[in-house]
N, C-alpha and C positions, 0 to 999 in steps of 0.2 A: 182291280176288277173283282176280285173275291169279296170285297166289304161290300161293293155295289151289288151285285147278287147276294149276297144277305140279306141285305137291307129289302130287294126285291125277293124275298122268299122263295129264292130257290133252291128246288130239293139237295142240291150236289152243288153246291159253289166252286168248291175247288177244283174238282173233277170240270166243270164247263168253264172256269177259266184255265185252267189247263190246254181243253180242248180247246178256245177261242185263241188263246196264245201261240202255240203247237203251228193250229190253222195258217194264222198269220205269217209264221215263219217259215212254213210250207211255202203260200203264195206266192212269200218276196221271192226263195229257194226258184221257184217255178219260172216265176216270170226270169229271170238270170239262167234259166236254162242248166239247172245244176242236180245231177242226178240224184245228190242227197236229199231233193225235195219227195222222190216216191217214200223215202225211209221213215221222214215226216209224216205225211201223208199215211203210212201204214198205222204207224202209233196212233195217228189223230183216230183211223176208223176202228184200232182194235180195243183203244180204250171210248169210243162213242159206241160201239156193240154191244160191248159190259154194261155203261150208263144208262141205254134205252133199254136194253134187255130186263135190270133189273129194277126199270121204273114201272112196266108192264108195259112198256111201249114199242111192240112186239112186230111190227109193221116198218117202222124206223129204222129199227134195230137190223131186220132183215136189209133195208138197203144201203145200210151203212156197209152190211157186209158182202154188196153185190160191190159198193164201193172199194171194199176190201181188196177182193177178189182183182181186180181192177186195176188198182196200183198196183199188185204185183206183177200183175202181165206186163203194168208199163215199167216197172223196173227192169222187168227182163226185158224188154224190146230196147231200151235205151241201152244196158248192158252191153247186147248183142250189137249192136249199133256203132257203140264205141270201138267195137274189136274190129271193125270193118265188114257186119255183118256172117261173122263167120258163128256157126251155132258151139 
């Protein structure tokens, strides 16, 4: 995946197949209903914040980190969740 974004000129290869890879792994995580997929999911958006942040892609970047924000509520509600609800 990284030689394939070279080859397309892209700015950060390893960094967005990181993130593409990451993603993926999240999904399967997600779809299997596995709490470890919010953990996923955190990394993918705190290193896609950095990446658009420091490409000037400043708009992205912000809702990567509303996405942030996001998954960690859903890890806490699944948390809470698991405990039978108790806070």
């Amino acid at each position: 995946l990284t030689r394939l974004l070279e080859h397309v000129g892209g700015a950060a290869p390893a960094l967005d197949a990181f993130v593409t890879a990451l993603s993926l792994v999240a999904q399967w995580l997600l779809n299997r209903r596995h709490v470890e997929t919010w953990l996923a999911w955190i990394v993918v958006d705190q290193v896609s914040v950095i990446l658009f942040w420091s490409r000037g892609m400043y708009l992205t970047a912000g809702l990567y980190a509303v996405f942030l924000a996001m998954c960690v509520a859903g890890l806490v509600a699944w948390r809470r969740e698991l405990r039978g609800g108790r806070p």
